[in-house]
Backbone as CSV, one residue per row, in Angstrom:
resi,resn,N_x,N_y,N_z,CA_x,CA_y,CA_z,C_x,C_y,C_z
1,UNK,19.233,-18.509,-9.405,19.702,-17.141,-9.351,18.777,-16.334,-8.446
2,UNK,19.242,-15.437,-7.547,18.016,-14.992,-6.444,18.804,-13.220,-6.960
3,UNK,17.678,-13.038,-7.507,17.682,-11.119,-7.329,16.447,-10.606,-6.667
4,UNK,16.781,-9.026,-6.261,15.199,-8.406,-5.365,14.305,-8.133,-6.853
5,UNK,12.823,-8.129,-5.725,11.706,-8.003,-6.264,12.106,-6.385,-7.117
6,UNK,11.741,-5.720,-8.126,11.999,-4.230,-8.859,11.169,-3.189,-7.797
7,UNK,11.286,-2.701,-6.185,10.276,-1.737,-5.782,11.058,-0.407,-5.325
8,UNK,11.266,0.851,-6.162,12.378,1.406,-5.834,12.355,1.754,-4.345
9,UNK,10.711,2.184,-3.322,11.273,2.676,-2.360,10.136,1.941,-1.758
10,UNK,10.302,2.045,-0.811,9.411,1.440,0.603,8.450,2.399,1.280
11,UNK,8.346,3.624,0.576,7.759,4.913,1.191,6.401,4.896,1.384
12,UNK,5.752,4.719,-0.038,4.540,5.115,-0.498,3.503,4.272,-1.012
13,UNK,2.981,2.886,-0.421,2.642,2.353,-0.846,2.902,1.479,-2.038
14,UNK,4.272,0.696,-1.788,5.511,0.167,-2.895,4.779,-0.838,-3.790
15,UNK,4.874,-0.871,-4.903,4.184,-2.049,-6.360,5.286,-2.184,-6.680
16,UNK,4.460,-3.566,-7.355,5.826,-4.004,-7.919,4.967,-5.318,-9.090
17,UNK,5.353,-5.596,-10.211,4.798,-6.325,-11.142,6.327,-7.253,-11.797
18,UNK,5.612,-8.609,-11.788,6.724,-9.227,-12.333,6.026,-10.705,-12.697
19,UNK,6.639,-11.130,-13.525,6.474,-12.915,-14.968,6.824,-14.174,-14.151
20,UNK,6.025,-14.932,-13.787,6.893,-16.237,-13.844,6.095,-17.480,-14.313
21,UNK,7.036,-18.578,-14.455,6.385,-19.645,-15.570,5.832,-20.796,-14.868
22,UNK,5.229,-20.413,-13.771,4.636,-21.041,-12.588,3.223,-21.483,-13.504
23,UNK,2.413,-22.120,-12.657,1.080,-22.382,-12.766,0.257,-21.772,-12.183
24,UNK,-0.604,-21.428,-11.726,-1.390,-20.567,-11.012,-1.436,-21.475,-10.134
25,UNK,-1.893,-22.761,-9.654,-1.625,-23.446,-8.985,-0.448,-23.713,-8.206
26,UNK,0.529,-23.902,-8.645,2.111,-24.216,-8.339,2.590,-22.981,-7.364
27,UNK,2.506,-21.872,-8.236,2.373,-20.531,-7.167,1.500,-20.106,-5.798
28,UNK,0.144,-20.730,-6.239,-0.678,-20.513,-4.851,-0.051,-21.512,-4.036
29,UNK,-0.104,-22.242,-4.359,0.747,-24.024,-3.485,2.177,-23.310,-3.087
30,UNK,3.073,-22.621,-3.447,4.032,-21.857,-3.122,4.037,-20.997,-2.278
31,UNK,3.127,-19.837,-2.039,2.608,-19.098,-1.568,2.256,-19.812,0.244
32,UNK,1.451,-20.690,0.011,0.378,-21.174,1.111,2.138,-21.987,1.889
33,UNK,2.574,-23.023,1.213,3.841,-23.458,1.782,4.644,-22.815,2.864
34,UNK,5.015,-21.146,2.266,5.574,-20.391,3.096,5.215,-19.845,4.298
35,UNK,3.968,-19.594,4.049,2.783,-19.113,5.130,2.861,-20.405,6.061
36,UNK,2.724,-21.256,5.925,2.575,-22.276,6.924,3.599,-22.797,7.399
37,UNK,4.915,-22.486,6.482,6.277,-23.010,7.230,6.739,-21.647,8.415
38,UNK,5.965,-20.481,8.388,6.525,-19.188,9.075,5.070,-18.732,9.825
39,UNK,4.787,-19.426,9.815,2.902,-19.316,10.744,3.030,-18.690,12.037
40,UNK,4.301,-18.543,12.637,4.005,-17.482,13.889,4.883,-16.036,13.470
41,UNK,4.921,-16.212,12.058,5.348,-14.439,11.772,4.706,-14.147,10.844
42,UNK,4.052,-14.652,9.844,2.607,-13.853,8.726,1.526,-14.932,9.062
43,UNK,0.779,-13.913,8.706,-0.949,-14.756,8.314,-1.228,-14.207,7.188
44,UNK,-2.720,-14.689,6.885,-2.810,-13.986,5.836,-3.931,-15.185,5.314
45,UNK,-4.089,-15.511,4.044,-5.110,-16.186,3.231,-4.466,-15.919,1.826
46,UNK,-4.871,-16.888,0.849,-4.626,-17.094,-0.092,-5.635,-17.878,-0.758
47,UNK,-6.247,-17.475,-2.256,-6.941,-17.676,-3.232,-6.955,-17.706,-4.716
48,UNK,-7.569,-17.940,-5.244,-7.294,-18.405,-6.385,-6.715,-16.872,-7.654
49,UNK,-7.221,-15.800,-6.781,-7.458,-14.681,-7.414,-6.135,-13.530,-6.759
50,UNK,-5.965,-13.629,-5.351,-5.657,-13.146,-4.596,-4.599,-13.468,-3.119
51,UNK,-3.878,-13.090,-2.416,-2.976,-13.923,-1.752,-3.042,-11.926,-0.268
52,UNK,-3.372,-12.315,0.436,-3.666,-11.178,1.478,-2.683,-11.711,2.618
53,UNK,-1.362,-11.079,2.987,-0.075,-11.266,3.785,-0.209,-10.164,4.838
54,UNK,0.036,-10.661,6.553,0.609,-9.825,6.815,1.612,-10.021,8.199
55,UNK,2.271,-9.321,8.717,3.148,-9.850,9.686,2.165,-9.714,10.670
56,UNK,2.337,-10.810,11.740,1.889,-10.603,13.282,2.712,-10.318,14.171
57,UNK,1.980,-9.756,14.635,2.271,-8.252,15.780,1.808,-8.557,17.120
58,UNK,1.804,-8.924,18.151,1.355,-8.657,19.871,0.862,-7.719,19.797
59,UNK,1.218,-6.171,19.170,0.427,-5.019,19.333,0.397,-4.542,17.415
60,UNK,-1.241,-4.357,17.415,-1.634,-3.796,16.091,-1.326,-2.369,16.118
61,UNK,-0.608,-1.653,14.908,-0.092,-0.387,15.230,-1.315,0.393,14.090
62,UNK,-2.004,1.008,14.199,-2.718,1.749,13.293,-2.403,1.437,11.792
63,UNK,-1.183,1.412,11.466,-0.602,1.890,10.189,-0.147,0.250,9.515
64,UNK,-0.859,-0.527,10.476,-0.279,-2.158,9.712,-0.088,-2.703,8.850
65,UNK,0.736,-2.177,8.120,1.199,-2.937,6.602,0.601,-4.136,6.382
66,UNK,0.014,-4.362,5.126,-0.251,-5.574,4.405,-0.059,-5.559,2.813
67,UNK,0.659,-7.323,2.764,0.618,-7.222,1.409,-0.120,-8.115,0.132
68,UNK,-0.711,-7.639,-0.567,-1.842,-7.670,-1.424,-0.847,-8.101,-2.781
69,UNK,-1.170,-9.341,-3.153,-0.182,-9.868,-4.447,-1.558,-10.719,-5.454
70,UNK,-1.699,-9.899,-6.384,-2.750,-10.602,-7.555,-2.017,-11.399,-8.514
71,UNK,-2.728,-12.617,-8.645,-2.495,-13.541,-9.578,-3.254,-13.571,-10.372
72,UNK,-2.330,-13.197,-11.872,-3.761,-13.535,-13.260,-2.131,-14.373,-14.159
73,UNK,-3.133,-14.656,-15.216,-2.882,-15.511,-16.040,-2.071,-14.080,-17.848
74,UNK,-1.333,-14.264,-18.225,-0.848,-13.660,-18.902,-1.666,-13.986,-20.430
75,UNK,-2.992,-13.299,-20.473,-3.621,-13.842,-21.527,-3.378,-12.349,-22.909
76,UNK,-3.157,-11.440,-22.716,-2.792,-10.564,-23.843,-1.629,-11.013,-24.949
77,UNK,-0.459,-11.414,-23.721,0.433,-11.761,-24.972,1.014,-13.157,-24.844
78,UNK,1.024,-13.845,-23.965,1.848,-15.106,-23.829,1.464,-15.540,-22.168
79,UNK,0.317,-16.759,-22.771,-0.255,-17.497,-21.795,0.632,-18.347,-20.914
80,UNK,1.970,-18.353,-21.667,2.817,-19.121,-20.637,3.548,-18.727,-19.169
81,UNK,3.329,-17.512,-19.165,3.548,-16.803,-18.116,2.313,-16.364,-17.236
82,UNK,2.654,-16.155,-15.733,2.074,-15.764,-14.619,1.963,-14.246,-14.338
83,UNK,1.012,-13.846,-14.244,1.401,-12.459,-13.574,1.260,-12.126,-12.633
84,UNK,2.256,-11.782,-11.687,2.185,-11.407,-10.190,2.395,-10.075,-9.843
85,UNK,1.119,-9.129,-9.505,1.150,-7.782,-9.426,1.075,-7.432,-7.291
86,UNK,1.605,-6.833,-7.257,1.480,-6.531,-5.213,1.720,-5.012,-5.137
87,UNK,0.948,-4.972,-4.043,0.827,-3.305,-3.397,1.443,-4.227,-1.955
88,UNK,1.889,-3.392,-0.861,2.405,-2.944,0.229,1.804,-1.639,0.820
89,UNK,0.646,-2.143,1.536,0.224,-0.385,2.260,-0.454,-1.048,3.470
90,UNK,-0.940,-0.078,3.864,-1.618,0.064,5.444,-2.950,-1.026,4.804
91,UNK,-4.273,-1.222,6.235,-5.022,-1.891,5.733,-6.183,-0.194,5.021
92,UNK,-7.186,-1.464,3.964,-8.128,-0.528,3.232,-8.449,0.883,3.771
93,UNK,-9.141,0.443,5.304,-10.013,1.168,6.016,-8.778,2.584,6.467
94,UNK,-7.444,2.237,6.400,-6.863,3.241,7.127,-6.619,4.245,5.910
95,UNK,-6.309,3.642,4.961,-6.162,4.213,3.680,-6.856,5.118,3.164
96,UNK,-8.412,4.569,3.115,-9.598,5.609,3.090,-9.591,6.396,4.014
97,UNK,-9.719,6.421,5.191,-9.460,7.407,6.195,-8.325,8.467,6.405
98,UNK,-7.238,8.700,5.923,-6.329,9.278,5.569,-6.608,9.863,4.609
99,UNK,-7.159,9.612,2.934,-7.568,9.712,1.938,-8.665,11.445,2.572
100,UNK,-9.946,10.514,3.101,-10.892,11.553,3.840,-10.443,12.819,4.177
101,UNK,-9.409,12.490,5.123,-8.766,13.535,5.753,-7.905,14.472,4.943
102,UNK,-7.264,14.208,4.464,-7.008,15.026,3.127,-8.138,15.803,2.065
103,UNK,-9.135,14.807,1.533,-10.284,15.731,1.079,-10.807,16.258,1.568
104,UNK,-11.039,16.367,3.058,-12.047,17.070,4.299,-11.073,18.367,4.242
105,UNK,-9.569,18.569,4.226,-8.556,19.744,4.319,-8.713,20.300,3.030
106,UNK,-9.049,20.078,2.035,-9.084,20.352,0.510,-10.242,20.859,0.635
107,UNK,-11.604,20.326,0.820,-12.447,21.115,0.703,-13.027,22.302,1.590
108,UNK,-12.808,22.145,2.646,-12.523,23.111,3.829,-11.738,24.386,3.046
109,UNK,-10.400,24.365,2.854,-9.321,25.483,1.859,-10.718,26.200,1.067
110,UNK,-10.611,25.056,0.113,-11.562,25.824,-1.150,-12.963,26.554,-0.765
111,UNK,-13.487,25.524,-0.223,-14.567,26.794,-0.033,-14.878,27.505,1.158
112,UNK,-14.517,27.103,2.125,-14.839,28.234,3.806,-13.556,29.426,2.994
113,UNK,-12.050,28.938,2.126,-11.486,30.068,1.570,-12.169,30.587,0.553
114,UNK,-12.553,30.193,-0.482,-13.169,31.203,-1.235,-14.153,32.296,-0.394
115,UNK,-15.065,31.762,0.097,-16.154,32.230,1.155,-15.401,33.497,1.840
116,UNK,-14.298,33.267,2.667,-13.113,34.162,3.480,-12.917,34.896,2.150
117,UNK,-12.515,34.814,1.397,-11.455,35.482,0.344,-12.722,36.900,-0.069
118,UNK,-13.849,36.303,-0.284,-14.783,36.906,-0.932,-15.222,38.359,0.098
119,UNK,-15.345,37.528,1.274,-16.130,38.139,2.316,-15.288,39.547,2.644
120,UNK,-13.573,39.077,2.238,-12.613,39.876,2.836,-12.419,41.245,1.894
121,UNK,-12.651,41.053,0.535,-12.498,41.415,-0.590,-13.736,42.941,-0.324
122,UNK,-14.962,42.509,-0.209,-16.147,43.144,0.086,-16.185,43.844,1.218
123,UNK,-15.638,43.387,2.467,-15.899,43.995,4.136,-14.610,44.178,4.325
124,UNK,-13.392,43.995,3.990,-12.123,44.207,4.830,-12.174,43.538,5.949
125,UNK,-12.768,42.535,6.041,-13.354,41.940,7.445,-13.485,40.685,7.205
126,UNK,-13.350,39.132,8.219,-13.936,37.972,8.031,-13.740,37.530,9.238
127,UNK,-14.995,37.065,9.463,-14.540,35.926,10.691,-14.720,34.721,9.992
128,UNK,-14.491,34.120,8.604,-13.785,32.928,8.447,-12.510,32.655,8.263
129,UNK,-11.838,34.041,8.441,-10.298,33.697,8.122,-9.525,32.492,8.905
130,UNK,-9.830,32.094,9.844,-9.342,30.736,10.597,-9.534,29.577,9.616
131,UNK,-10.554,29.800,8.458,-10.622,28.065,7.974,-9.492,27.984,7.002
132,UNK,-8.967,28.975,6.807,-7.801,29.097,5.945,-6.416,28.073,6.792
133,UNK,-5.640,28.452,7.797,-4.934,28.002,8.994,-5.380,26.520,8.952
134,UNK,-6.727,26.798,9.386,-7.065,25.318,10.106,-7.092,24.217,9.219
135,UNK,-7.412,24.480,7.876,-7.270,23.309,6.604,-6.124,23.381,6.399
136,UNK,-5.289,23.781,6.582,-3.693,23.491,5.964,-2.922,22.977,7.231
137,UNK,-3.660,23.190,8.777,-2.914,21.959,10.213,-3.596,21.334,9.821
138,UNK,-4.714,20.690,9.596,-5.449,19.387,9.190,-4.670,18.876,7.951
139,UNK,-4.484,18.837,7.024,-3.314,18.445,5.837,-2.145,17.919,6.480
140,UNK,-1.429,19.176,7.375,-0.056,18.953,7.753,-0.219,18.094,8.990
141,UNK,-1.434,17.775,9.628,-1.461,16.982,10.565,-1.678,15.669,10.278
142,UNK,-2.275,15.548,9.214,-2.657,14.296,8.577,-1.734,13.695,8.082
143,UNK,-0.922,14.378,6.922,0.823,14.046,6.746,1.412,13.446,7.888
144,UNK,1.764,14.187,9.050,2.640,13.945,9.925,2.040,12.802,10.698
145,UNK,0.805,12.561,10.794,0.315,11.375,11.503,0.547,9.603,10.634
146,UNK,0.718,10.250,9.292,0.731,8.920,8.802,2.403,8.853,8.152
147,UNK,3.616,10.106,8.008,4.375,9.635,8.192,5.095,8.915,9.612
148,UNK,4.315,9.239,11.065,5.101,8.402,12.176,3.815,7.089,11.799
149,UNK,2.967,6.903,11.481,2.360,5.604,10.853,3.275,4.554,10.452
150,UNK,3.873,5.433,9.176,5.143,4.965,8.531,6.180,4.258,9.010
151,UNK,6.897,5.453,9.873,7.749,4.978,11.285,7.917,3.432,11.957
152,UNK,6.257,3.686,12.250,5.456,3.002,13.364,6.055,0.814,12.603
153,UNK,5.301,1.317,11.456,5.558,-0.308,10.663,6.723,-0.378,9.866
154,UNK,7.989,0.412,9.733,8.833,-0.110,9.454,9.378,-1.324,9.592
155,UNK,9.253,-1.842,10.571,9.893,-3.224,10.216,8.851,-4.007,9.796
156,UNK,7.519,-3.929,10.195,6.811,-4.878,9.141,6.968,-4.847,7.840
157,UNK,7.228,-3.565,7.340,7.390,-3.280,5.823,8.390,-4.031,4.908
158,UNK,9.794,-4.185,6.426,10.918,-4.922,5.566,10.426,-6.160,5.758
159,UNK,9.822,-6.607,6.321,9.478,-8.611,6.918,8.500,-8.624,5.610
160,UNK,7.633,-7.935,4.826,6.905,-7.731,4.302,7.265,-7.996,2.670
161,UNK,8.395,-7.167,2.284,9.396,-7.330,1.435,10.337,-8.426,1.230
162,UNK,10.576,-8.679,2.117,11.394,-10.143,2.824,10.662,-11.809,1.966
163,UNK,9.463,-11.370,2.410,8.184,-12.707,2.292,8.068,-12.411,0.757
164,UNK,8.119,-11.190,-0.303,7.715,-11.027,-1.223,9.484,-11.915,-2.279
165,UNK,10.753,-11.079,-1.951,11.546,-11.995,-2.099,11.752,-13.083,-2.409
166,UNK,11.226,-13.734,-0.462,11.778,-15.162,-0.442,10.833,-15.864,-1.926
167,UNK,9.417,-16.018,-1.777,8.198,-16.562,-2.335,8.540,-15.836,-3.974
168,UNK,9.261,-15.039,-4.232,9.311,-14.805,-5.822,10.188,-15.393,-6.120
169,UNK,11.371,-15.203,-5.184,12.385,-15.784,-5.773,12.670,-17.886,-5.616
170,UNK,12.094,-18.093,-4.907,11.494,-19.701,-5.347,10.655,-19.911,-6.507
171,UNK,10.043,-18.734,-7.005,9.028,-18.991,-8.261,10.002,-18.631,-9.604
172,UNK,11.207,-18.093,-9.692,11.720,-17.937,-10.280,11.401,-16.798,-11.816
173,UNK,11.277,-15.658,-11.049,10.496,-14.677,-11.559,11.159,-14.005,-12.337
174,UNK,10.842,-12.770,-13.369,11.432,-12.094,-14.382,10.325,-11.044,-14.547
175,UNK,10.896,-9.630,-14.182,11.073,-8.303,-14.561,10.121,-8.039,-15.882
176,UNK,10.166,-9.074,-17.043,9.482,-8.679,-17.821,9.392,-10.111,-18.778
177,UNK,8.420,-10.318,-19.324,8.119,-11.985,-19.661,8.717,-11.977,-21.230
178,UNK,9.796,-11.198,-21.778,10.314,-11.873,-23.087,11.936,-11.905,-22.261
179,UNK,12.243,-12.568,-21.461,13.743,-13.296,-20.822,13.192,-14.872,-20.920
């Protein structure tokens, strides 16, 4: 029976968690299979802990999707099952950097604005009123740079989804481990 992986959207860094009655072994051996039968469209590595996917590209686009699928062992309630948890996002480093950029616009607002707000309150006057403007184009620039990011790896995202599919649905997976 082949159904999709549960990820409602592709937007935002898509998860997705799901059961199967694989081995941890059987699955990595599954995993590595695919990778090597499709070796001039993902790379990636795979471990005992961890399985790091991503499509290859001729040109690296800033915003390069990769996908990150953890393997643990279902030891809370029923060891007979696998657990296969995955994120879909850009790599670490871009993530944090975006992240930055957003707290660098946040803290900029708050305090060069409080600072403005105060100054304005007291003098009718500021020459920090610009950090007000300028932290909210830094926000909206940061947005707009990583939704054409977005843009940018769309189709890696679906090839990405694709690989998560094919490789679950050979493992013969389930939504939630009492089916």
């Amino acid at each position: 029976m082949s159904h999709k992986v549960p990820i409602k959207s592709l937007l935002s860094r898509p998860r997705f968690k799901v059961y199967t009655n694989l081995s941890k072994n059987e699955f990595i051996s599954l995993i590595k299979k695919y990778l090597d039968e499709n070796i001039e469209e993902y790379g990636g590595y795979v471990n005992k802990e961890i399985a790091m996917i991503r499509v290859r590209k001729g040109k690296d686009e800033y915003w390069h999707p990769q996908l990150q699928i953890r393997i643990e062992e279902d030891e809370e309630d029923n060891s007979n099952y696998l657990v296969v948890r995955g994120i879909i996002g850009p790599k670490p480093s871009v993530w944090t950097f975006f992240a930055f950029l957003y707290g660098l616009s946040g803290a900029i607002f708050i305090t060069l604005g409080s600072y403005t707000l105060s100054e304005y309150i007291v003098k009718n006057e500021s020459v920090w009123i610009w950090s007000i403007p300028f932290s909210i184009m830094l926000a909206l620039g940061t947005y707009l740079a990583s939704l054409y990011g977005h843009h940018l790896a769309k189709y890696q995202l679906g090839r990405l989804y694709h690989f998560v599919n094919i490789v679950l649905n050979a493992a013969d997976f389930y939504e939630n481990h009492e089916n």
